[in-house]
Each structure stands twice: as C-alpha cells, then as structure tokens.
N, C-alpha and C positions, 0 to 999 in steps of 0.2 A: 504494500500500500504506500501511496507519495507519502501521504501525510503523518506527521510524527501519530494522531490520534486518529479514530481509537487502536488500541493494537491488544495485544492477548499475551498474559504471561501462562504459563499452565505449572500446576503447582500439585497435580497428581494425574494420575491414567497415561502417562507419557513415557516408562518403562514397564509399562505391564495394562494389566485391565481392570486394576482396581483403585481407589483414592481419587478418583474422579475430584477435580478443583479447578476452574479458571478463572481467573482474573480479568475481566474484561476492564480496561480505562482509556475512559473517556474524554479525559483531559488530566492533565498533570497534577490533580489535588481530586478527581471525581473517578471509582469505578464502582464495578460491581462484579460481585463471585456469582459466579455460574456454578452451582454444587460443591460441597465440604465434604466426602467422603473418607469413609474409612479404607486403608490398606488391608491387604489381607496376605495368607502365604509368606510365599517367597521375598514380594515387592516388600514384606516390612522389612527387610534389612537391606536392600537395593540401596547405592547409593542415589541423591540426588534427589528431585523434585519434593523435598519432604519426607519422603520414605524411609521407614524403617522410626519414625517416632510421629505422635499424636500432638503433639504440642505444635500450636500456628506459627511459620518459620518465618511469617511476614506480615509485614506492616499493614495493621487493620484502620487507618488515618485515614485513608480514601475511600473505604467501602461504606457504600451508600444502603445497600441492600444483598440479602443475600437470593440468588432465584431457584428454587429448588428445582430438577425434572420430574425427579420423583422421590420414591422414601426406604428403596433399597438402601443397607449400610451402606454402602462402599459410593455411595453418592449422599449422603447425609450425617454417616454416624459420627462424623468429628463435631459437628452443632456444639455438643457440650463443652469442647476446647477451644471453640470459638467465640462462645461467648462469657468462659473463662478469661479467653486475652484481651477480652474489652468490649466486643461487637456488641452494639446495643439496636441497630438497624432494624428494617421490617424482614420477612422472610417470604414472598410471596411464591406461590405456589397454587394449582388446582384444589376446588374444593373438595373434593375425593381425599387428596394426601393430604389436605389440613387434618381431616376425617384420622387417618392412618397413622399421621406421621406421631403425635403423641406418646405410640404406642412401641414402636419403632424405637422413639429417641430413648426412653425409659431404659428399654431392653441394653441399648449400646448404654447408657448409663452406669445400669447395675453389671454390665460384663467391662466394661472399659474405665471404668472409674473407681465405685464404690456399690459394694453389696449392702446397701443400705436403703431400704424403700422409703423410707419416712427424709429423707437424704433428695432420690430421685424424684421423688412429690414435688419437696420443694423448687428443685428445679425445672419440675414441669408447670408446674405453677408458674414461675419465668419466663418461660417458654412461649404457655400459648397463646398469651397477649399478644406475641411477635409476628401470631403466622396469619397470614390473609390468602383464604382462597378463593378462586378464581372462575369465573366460568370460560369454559372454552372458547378460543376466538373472539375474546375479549380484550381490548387493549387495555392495557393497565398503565396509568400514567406515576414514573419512578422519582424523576426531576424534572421541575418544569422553573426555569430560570430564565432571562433574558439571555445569555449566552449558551444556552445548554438544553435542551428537549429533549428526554430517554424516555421510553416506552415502552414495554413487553408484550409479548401475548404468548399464549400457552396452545399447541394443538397437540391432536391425537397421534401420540408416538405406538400404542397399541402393546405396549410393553411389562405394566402388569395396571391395575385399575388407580387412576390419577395419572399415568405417567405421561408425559409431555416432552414433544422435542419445542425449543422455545425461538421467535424471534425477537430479537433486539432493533428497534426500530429509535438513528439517533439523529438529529440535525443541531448544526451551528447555524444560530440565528443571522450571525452579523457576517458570515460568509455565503451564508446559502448552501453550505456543504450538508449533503444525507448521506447515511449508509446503514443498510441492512445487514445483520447480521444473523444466523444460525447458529444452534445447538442443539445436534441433536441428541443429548441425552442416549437412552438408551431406546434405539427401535426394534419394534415389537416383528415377528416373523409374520405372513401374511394368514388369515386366515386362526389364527391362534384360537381357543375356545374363551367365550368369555368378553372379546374386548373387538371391536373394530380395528381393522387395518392401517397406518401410518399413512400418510398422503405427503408426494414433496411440497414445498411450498413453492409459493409462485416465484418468487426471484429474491436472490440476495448476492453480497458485494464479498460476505466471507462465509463458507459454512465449518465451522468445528463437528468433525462428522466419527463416532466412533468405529471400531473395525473388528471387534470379536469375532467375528468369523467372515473377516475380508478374503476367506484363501479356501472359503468349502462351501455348497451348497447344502439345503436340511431336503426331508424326502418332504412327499407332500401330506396333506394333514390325515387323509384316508388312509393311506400307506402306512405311515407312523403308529395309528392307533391300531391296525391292525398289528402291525410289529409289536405292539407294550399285550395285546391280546395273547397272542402267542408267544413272548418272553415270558409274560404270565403262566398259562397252560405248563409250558416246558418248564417252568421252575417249581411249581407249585405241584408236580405230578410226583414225587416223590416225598409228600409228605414236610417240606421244608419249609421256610418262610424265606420271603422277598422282604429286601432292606431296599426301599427307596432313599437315599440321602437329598433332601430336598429343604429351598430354602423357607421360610414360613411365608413370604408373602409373595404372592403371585405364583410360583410354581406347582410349589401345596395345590393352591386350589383350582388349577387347569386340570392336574391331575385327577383332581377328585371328580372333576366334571366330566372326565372324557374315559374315567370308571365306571360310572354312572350308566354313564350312554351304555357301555359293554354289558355292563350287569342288566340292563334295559334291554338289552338286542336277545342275548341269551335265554331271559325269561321270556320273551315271544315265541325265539325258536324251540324252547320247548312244550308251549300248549302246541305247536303245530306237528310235534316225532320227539323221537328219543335225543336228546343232546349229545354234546361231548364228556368225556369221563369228569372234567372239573364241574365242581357244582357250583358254580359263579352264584345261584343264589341263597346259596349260604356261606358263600365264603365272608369270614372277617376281614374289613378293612378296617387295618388300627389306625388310628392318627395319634401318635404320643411327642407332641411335640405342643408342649400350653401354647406359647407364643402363635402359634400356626395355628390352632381352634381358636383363640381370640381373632387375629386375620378373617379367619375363615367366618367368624358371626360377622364381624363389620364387612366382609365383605355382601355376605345376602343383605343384610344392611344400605349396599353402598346401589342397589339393583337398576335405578335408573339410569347409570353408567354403563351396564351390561349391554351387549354388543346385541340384535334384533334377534337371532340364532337361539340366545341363550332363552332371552323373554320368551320365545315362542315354545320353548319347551317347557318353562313353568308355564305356560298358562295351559297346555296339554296336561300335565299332572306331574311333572318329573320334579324331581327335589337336587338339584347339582351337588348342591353342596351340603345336603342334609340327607341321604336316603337312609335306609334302614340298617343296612349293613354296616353302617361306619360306627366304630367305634371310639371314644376319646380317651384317653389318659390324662390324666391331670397332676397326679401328686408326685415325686420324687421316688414314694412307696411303690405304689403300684406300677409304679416305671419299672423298679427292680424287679418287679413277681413278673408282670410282663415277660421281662427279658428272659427270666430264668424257664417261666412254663413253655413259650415258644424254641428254648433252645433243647429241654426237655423232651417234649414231646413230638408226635408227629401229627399233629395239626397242621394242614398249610397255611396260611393268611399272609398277607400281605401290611406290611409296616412301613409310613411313611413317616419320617422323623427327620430333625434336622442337628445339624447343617447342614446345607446342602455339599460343602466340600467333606464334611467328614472332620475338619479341625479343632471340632467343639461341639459342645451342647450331648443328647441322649444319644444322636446316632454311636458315637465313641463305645458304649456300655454296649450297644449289640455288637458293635463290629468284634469287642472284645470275648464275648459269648459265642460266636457264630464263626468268621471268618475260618476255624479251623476245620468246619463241619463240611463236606460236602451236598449234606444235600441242602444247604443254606444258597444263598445267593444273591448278590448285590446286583442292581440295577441302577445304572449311570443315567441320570436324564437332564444333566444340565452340566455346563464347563465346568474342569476342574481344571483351577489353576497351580500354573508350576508352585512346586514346594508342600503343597498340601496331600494328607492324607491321603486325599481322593485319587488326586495323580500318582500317588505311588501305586494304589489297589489298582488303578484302572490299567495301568503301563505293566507290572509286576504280579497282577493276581495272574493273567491271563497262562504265566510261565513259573508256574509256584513257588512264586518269590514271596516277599515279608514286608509288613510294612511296621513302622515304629508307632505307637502310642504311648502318649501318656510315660515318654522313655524304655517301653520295654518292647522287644519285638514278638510280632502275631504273626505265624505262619498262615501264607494264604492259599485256602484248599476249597473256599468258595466259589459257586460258580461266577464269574463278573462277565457282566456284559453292558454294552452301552446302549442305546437310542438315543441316534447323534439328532435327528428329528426334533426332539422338545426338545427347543431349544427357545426360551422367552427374546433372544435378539435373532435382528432378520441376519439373512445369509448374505454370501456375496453376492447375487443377483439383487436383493433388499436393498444392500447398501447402494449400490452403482445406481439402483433404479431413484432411488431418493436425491441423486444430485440429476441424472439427467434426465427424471421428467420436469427437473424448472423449466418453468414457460422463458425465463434468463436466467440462463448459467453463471455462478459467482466467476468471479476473480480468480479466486485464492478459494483451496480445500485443504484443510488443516488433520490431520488424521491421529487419533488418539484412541485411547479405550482398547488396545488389542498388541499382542504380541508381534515380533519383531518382524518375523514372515507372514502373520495376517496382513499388516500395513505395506508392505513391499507391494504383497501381490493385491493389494488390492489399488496402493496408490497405481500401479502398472497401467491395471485396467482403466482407471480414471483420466490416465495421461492417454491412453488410446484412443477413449471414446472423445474427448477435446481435441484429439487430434483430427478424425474422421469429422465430423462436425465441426472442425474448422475453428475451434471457443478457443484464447486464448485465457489459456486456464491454468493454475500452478497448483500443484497438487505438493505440499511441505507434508514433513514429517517432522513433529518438534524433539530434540534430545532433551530438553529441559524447561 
C-alpha cells in the first residue's frame, strides 16, 4: 500500500494456526485488534509473534476497540490478559457470540489463569459491559472524528454459530482517501450442518485471509456423513467404544446433528426390513464434556441463526441436538465411572468429549483407559495441530507407536482413523473461491491462520488465478 496508513501488524496465526491477533492502525495514535486468541500446541513455544507466552507483548495506547470473529479460544481466549494490561475498549462482535462468548471466556479463565469461580464471576462481570453485539450486515460505527471515519460490519463466515469474516470500512476526511479492508476470520466449509455458507464480499483494497487447509480439498457433505456412518458400524462392531476428541463449540454440535440425521435414516430403514447388525437405535451417544452441553443448550437457544436445513427438520419433529439417545455427563465422578464401565465392558457407544486436540480436558482420562485396547478406537474429525497429542495418535497410532501424556507414555493399539471431511474451515477450493468471487479483487492478500505448506500452496494458487485474470494482485505471506 502507498500510504504509511492503514497497514497491519499480526501478533499471532503467523507461524502456525492458532493465536489469531491483528493489529489493524489507522493512523499513528488510532487502531484496532482484529481477534486476541489463544496459542495452543507447538506454536506456545515458537519463537516470535507472541508465542509461547499469554501476557500482551504490545502497546494497548492505540486500541480503540477490540473486533471479535468469533469465540473459538485460539481467536478470543487471551481477552483476560488483555484487559489485565489495561484494555478498557468496547469489544464488538455478532449477537450470537455476545450470547457465547461469556461462557467461552470463563472457561479460558479458570484453565488459563485461576481455578477460582467466585474469581472468574468477577471478571465476567467486567466483561460483559464490554461486548456489543451485532446484527449481521450491519454497519457499526467504531470512530467517527473529523479526521478519521472507521466502521465494521460482520457477515456470515458459516464457521460455527456467531462466526463472522469482518469488513473494515475507513476514510480520511481531509484527503478523500477510503479503503476497505477484510478479515476473514475463520471460514466455514460449504454446506456445513447447522449454519449457512460464507459469501465473498463484494470488493476490498486488502483481505487478511486464513489458510488451514490452503493445500487439501474436504469430501463432500453426503460422502462425509456416510464415511462417520461407517467409521461408526466398523468401530462399534466389536463391542468397543468410539472416542470422538472434539472441540465444545461448534464441532460438538455439527456432530450431534449429523448423528441424529443417521440414527433418523436407520430407524426408517428398519420399519421398512431387517437392518444392519448395529442397533443405531439404541446405541448410546455420550457427551461428557460440561462445557460442550452448556454450548450445546445455548446453542438450540441461539435457533434463529440456524441455517433453513436445520429449521426444516425441527419443524418435521427431529431434535438435533437433543434426541433420545444422547447422553450427558456432568460431574468429574461420573466422568470416572464413565470411563472405567466403557473400558470394562463390551458395550459399544460412542463418546464425544473434549478437547478437540487431545491436550487437555476428559478426552486425556479415556485416551489413558483405552488407547491400549484394540477394540477401542479414536476418530479424528477436526485438525490437529503440530505438537499436540492429537498429532502424535493420528501420525503414530496408525504404526503402533506411543504417545506421551500427562509425562508418561501410552502405547497405541487403538484403532485411529481420521475424517478429513469435518472439517468446521472451508478447503482450498473455499479459500480461493472467497477472494475471486469479488465482484473487485483486493490489492494485497495477506495469508495467515495455516501452516507453512498450506500458505505456499495456497498463496500459488492465488498468484495464478490474478495472473489469468489479468488482477494485479500481491498475494504476502507475513513472518511476523
């Protein structure tokens, strides 16, 4: 860009795909963060962009505002050490994830800070003075000065319920200068259960575009849930249980939706003949994961956000995210009895639990129960990033290798398998399609949120398609 303003510092997702942070400034004493996330894995100890500590590495003097995309950690969970180092600002966001984010921040509270509730109260009490949410497609005015005019808006990133890719919309009065700018957060894969599809936007001057899977395509949504069908059957035919490691919001609850559907299809085909040997309708789906049954009530909660698909099948009679068969776990107790009867016995059921990488939370107590069983078995249904558990069982269970927990090592004799398919971000066809259906192609595409060989090949693609199209386009990659 000519001009000194506005320009872009990025302050996480820039060596890896978590920590999500950028600094948008707008003039030499005015900006604003585009997402505070938390690091996770490997990237905590990575040198650079902040990484490897929670503590804010810079100067909060210019932040006007904080814009959230959505209320994943790893795009929000630093909040608390932000407004530790002083941030008093508004925090605008969708009214969905104002809805969410409370709940969200609490949790990174009491795992990142202090195990103290009466502690995290207080500071949600803090908190949610701060957050204003938004209706979609709404501009929302941030500064309005004689020199200065910023403005937001929030659209449908389709990524889990609230999430939003944002534009920035800024002009200098006394120049006449405008420019738009993108972020898109994190986008949703096409067709997802539960949420409408991501749309480009009509034109912008820079887009900050993530790239989680700039280097792969997902199958399609038919295909997928047939595959989770039959990773199902095949794991569950020997009496074992399925370990979904899944995150609690948004993930969780695609899943449970697109169970539902299965366990719905299944009980048709059997008033019509005999079925297949699984009894899909009685099988148990556990959900022992609190945080993710909370999610999941504020989600039916949240239903006029739900995508037309989903509405049409509550009003048919189906329950997504409530049927019969799911079970909850709640207490720390019965988490244990849980883990121990399922490893015990030869009951099949199916357990979704989190974290989604495996680095923490209950999933840890089963993998520590099971992993050595073979008629057990892990199912992969969302990235696991370098350095986490997850990536070690997904790379290493395959070839009976071991992963460490908790410092001690698990031999792994579990079955592992992945479905690259659910995947809550869009693919590389997603990504590419998000810059070049602008009706005007940015400038400048800034590529973050994604490992070293996502971003190559996906910057590749993007310098290809500017070049065929004739767009005089710079596709960066930031080191810092």
């Amino acid at each position: 860009m000519s001009e000194t303003f506005p320009r872009i510092d990025h302050h996480g997702a820039v060596q890896g795909v978590t920590g999500s942070c950028h600094q948008l400034w707008l003039t030499e004493h005015d900006s604003l963060l585009i997402d505070c996330g938390m690091f996770q894995g490997a990237e905590l100890s990575n040198a650079g962009a902040g990484a490897g500590k929670l503590e804010i590495e810079f100067d909060l003097a210019s932040v006007r505002a904080l814009i959230a995309t959505h209320v994943h950690i790893d795009h929000v969970g630093r909040l608390p050490w932000l407004i530790a180092a002083g941030f008093k600002g508004p925090v605008h966001c969708t009214e969905p994830s104002a809805m969410l984010m409370p709940a969200v921040l609490e949790d990174a509270f009491m795992l990142g800070v202090k195990r103290d509730r009466a502690l995290a109260e207080r500071f949600l009490s803090h908190v949610e003075p701060m957050l204003n949410g938004h209706a979609y497609r709404e501009w929302v005015p941030v500064i309005e000065r004689d020199d200065l005019v910023c403005r937001v808006r929030f659209r449908q990133a389709g990524h889990i319920l609230g999430s939003a890719w944002v534009e920035v919309d800024i002009r200098y009065p006394a120049s006449g200068a405008k420019h738009r700018i993108v972020f898109s957060g994190d986008l949703g894969a096409p067709h997802a259960p539960l949420l409408p599809p991501p749309k480009p936007a009509w034109q912008a001057d820079v887009v900050v575009l993530e790239s989680t899977y700039g280097d792969r395509q997902h199958e399609d949504r038919r295909t997928r849930r047939d595959r989770l069908q039959k990773a199902l059957e095949s794991a569950l035919s020997d009496g074992g249980t399925v370990l979904i490691p899944a995150f609690s919001i948004g993930r969780t609850q695609e899943l449970l939706y697109e169970i539902e559907a299965i366990i719905s299809t299944a009980k048709k085909r059997k008033k019509r003949g005999p079925g297949k040997a699984l009894d899909w309708e009685n099988l148990p789906i556990i959900l022992d994961a609190p945080l993710a049954t909370r999610f999941t009530t504020l989600y039916r909660e949240l239903k006029p956000w739900w995508d037309k698909e989903a509405l049409r099948r509550v009003r048919e009679g189906h329950k997504p995210l409530g049927f019969e068969q799911l079970l909850t776990v709640d207490s720390h107790d019965k988490h244990m009895a849980m883990v121990n009867r399922l490893a015990q016995t030869r009951q099949p059921a199916v357990v979704i639990t989190s974290n989604g990488m495996c680095s923490a939370g209950r999933i840890v107590n089963y993998l520590k129960a099971m992993l050595h069983d073979p008629r057990h078995n892990v199912l992969f249904v969302g990235y696991q990033a370098r350095g986490t558990p997850g990536r070690d069982i997904q790379e290493h269970g395959p070839r009976g290798g071991w992963v460490e927990l908790d410092g001690e090592r698990y031999d792994i004799r579990a079955g592992i398998e992945t479905l690259g398919g659910y995947s809550a971000h869009a693919d590389q066809k997603g990504l590419v399609r998000f810059v070049t259906g602008m009706r005007h192609w940015p400038k400048q595409v800034r590529l973050v949120h994604g490992d070293d060989g996502a971003k190559q090949r996906l910057g590749g693609l993007l310098r290809d398609a500017a070049r065929r199209k004739g767009h005089d386009m710079e596709v960066v990659i930031p080191e810092h």
